[in-house]
Each structure stands twice: as structure tokens, then as C-alpha cells.
C-alpha positions in Angstrom: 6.9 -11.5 -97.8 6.2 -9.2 -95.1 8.7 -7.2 -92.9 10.8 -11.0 -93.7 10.7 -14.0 -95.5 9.1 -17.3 -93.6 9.8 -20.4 -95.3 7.4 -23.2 -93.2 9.6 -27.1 -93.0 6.9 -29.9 -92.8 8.0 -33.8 -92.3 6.6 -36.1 -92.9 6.7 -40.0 -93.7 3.5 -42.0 -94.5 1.2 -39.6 -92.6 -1.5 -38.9 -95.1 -4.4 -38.6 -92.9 -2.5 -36.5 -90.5 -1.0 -34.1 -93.1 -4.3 -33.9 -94.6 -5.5 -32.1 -91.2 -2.5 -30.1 -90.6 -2.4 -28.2 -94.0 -6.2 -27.3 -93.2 -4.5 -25.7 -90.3 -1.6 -23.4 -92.3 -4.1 -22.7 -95.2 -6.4 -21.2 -92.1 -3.3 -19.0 -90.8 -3.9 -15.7 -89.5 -0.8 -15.0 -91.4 -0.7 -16.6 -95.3 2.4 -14.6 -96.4 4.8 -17.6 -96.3 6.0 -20.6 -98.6 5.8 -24.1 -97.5 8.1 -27.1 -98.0 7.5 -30.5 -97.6 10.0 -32.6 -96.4 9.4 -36.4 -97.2 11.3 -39.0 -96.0 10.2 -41.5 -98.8 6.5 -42.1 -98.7 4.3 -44.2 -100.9 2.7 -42.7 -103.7 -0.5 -41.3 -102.1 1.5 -38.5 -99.8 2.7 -37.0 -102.9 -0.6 -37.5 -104.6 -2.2 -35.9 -101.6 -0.1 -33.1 -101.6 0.4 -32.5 -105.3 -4.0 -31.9 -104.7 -3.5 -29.7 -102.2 -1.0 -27.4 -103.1 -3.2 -26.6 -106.0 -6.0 -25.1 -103.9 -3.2 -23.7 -100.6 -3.1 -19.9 -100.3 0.2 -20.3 -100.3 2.9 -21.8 -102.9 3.7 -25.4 -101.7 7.0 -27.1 -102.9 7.2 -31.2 -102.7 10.9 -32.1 -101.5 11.5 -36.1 -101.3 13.8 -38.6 -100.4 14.9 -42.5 -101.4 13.6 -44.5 -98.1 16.5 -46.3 -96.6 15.7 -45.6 -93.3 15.0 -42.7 -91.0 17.1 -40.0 -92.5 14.7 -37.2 -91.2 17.7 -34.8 -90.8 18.5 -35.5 -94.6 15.3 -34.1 -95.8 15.4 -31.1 -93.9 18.5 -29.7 -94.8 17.4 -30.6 -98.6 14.0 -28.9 -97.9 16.0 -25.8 -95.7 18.3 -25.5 -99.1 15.1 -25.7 -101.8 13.6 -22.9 -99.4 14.1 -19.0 -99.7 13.0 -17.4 -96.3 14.9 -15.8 -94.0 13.3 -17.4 -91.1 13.1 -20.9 -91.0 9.8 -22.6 -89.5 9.6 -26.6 -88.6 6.8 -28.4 -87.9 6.1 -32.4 -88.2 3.4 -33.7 -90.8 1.0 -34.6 -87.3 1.0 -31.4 -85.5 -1.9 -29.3 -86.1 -1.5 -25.8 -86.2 -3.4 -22.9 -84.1 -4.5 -20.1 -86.3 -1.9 -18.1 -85.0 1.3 -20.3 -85.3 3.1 -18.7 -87.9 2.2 -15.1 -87.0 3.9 -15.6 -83.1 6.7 -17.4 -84.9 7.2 -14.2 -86.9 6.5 -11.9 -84.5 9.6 -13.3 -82.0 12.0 -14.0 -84.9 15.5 -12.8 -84.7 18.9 -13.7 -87.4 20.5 -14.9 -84.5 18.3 -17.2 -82.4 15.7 -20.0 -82.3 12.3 -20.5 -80.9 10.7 -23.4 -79.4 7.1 -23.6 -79.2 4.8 -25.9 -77.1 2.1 -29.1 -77.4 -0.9 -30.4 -77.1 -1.4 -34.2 -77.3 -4.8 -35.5 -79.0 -6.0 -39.0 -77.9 -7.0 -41.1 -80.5 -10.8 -40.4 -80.2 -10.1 -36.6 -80.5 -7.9 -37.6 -83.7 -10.5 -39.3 -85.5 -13.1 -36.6 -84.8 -11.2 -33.5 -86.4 -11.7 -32.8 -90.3 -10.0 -30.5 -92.5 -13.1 -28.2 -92.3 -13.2 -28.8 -88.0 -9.7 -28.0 -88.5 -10.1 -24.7 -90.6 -12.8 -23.3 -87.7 -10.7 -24.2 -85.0 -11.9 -27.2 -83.5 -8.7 -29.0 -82.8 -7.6 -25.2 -80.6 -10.2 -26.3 -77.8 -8.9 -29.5 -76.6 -6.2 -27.6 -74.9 -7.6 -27.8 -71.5 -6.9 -25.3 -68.1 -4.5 -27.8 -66.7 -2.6 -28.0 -70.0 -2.2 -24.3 -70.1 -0.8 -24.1 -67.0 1.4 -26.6 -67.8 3.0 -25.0 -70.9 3.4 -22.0 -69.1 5.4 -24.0 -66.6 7.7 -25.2 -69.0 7.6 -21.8 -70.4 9.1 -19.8 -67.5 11.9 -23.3 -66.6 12.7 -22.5 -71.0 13.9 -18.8 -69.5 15.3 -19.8 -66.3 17.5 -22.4 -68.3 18.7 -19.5 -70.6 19.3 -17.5 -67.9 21.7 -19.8 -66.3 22.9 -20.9 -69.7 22.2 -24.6 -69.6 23.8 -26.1 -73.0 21.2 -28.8 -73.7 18.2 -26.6 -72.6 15.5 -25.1 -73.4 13.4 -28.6 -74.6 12.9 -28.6 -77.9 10.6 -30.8 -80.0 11.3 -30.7 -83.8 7.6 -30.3 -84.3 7.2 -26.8 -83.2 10.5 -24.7 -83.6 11.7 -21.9 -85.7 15.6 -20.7 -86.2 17.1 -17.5 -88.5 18.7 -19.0 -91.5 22.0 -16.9 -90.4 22.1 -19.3 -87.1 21.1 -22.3 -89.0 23.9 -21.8 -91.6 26.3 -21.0 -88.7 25.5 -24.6 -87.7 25.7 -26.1 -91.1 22.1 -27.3 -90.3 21.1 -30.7 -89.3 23.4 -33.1 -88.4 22.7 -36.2 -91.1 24.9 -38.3 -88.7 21.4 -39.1 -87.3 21.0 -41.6 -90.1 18.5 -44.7 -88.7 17.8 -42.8 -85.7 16.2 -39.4 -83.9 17.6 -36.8 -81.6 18.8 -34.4 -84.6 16.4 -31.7 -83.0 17.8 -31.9 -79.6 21.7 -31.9 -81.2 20.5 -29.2 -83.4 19.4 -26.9 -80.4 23.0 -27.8 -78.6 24.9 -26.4 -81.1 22.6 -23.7 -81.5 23.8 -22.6 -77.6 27.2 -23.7 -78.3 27.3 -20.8 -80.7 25.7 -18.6 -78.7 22.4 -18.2 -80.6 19.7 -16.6 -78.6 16.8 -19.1 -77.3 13.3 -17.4 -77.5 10.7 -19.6 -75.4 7.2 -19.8 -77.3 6.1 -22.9 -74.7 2.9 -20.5 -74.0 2.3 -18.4 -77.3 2.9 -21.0 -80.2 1.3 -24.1 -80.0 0.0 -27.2 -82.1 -2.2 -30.3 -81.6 -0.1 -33.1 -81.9 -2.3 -36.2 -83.6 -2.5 -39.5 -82.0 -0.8 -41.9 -83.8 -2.8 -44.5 -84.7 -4.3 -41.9 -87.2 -1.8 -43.4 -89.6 -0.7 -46.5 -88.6 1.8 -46.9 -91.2 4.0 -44.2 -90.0 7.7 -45.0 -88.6 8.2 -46.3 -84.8 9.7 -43.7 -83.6 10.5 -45.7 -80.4 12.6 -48.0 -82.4 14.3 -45.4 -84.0 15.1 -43.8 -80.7 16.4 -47.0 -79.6 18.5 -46.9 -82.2 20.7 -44.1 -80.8 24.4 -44.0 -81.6 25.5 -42.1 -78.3 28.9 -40.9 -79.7 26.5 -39.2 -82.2 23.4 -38.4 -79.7 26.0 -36.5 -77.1 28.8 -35.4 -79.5 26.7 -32.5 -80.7 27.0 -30.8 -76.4 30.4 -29.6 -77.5 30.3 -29.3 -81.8 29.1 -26.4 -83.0 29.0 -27.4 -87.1 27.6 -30.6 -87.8 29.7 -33.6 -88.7 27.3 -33.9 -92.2 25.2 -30.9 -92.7 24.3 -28.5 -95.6 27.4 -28.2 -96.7 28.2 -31.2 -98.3 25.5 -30.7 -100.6 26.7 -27.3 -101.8 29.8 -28.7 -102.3 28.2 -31.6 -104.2 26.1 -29.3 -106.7 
């Protein structure tokens, strides 16, 4: 699969309408040679209907990874997804971020064993939501609601991801788990995600901590690799993320600044099979 191996990491959780629009976006990639996984944190039965349809017509080969829902064990399902994948590079996006054409080729392009790379947003209203299709999606539509202003602003946060590196802040550069990417060597040396985060988020932000704590190189994409992130009342039925985030056990949420393995991560489930 090209000079390496990409293995794309959606999530997802009772986001049909939004993952409907943001395969359009991968199967319209400038760059096709990858695999995707999806990562389901225990959705009814029409996501994996949806998908199971899809993956029949995607120019790419699509695997359907799932989970029991107990509660929000997002970090479960991506190190079960990371450990059904095969690439060498490891790309992450969430089931309502839209793809621009480009997104996996500037992930590729900057990819190194050793390092991780963030990537920047832009956030659709609900009016924009409703008016993309898969079809708008596949032509692009969705890439020209990212105004001036919000180009200048990614580029902002672009040159304050360097500066941080530069001065080696250990809970910098942001990173959203929507739009990252990480060599599997550095995401092994971590033991993945930290499934500590059981009921509640932040396993992106602990993830990229012990990422620096290892001295993995961070690669700032805030102005080259972007997505549309979906409004979301586009699927209503989705988790509350700000009751999840409420949620947060702070002996978990901070204990990752000084960890570098996870507490629970991939290898229990070697060890397991």
C-alpha cells in the first residue's frame, strides 16, 4: 500500500447520518490506497447495516469492529480496531468529521515511525449539516465552508503547535481525536489508548501526553489536514459528550502528564488472546 501501509480508525456511536457523509468523503480521497476500520462503541442495528452497505461499494476494504455498550468506552474500541488493523501508520478520525479530498494523502505525506500528527477543524452549523449529501460531499461541497477568517485561524494554531514543540510543552500541541495520525511503533511504545477512560473522554489528550513523555516527535497539520466537523443535531441520538466530559476522573485525566504506557492499553488484550 504505497511507500507504507495507512490503516484509517473511524468512531463512531449512533451517528448514521453523519458517517453516511463522511465515508462519501474517504471513498473521494485523492489517495484510496488504505484500509478502513470502524470503531463502534455499541450502536443500534442500523450503523452496522449502514456500513455493512457501504463497504460493499468503498474503493477501499472496510472492516466493522464493535463493542457491547456499557458506556463510553471510546478508548476500548480503538485499541480493538488499532489491533484488527495492519498499517504502519495509524489514521483517526471521528464518525462526524468530514474529510477534505486530500486528508489521507497530507497524513501520509508527513508520516514518520516515531511521531504523531494533529490536524485541524472546521465546525458546520446545523443548516450547513443538513444541506451536504454524500454526492455534495464527493464534489467537495462541504471544503468551501472554510471561510478566510477560519484559515487564518488554523494557521494560528498551526505556528503556537510548533512554538509549543519547540519549547517542549508536555500537554501541547492540541489535539482532537478527530483528526490525528501516529506510527504504530510510537503507538505500541505507549501501549495505545489508555481504557482507564471508561465512562468518560480526554483519552486523546492523555494519549498525546504520553506520546511527548516518550519523546515522540509532534508534526503540526493545523493548516494542511483538515475536516468539517458536523453539527450535532445531525444525529440526535449520539452520546453527550458534555456529560461524559463531566464525568472526568482527574487522577485518570492528569495521571497520563507523567505515564508513558497506559494503565490499560493494548496489551491486555494480547495477553488475553
Amino acid at each position: 500500500m504505497g511507500s507504507h501501509s495507512v490503516s484509517l480508525i473511524i468512531s463512531s456511536y449512533n451517528q448514521p447520518n453523519c458517517l453516511r457523509l463522511v465515508l462519501a468523503g474517504f471513498a473521494a480521497q485523492d489517495d484510496l490506497d488504505f484500509e478502513a476500520i470502524i470503531a463502534d462503541d455499541g450502536s443500534d442495528a442500523d450503523t452496522p447495516a449502514l456500513v455493512a452497505g457501504l463497504a460493499a461499494e468503498a474503493p477501499f476494504p472496510t472492516t466493522f469492529v464493535t463493542q457491547r455498550r456499557t458506556a463510553f468506552r471510546k478508548a476500548r474500541i480503538l485499541n480493538q480496531a488499532a489491533l484488527a488493523s495492519r498499517g504502519e501508520q495509524l489514521i483517526f478520525c471521528d464518525g462526524d468529521c468530514v474529510p477534505f479530498h486530500d486528508f489521507i494523502a497530507v497524513h501520509r505525506r508527513r508520516y514518520q515511525p516515531r511521531a504523531y500528527c494533529v490536524g485541524g477543524y472546521a465546525y458546520l452549523d446545523l443548516e450547513q449539516s443538513q444541506s451536504l449529501t454524500p454526492e455534495a460531499v464527493r464534489q467537495g461541497t462541504h471544503e468551501r465552508f472554510l471561510t478566510p477568517a477560519e484559515r487564518r485561524h488554523l494557521g494560528w494554531v498551526h505556528w503556537k503547535s510548533r512554538f509549543y514543540r519547540w519549547i517542549g510543552t508536555r500537554d501541547k500541541p492540541k489535539m482532537l481525536g478527530g483528526n490525528f495520525s501516529v506510527g504504530r511503533q510510537a503507538f505500541e511504545e505507549v501501549d495505545g489508548f489508555d481504557e482507564s477512560f471508561d465512562g468518560f473522554s480526554g483519552e486523546d489528550s492523555d494519549l498525546r501526553n504520553r506520546l511527548n513523555n516518550v519523546k515522540a516527535r509532534s508534526i503540526s497539520l493545523w493548516s494542511e489536514a483538515h475536516v468539517c466537523h458536523l453539527d450535532h443535531g445531525l444525529d440526535p441520538r449520539r452520546c453527550d459528550k458534555a456529560a461524559v466530559r463531566a464525568k472526568r476522573d482527574p487522577q485518570v485525566y492528569y495521571g497520563g502528564r507523567t505515564r508513558t504506557r497506559a494503565v490499560r492499553g493494548l496489551s491486555q488484550h494480547t495477553s488475553e488472546a
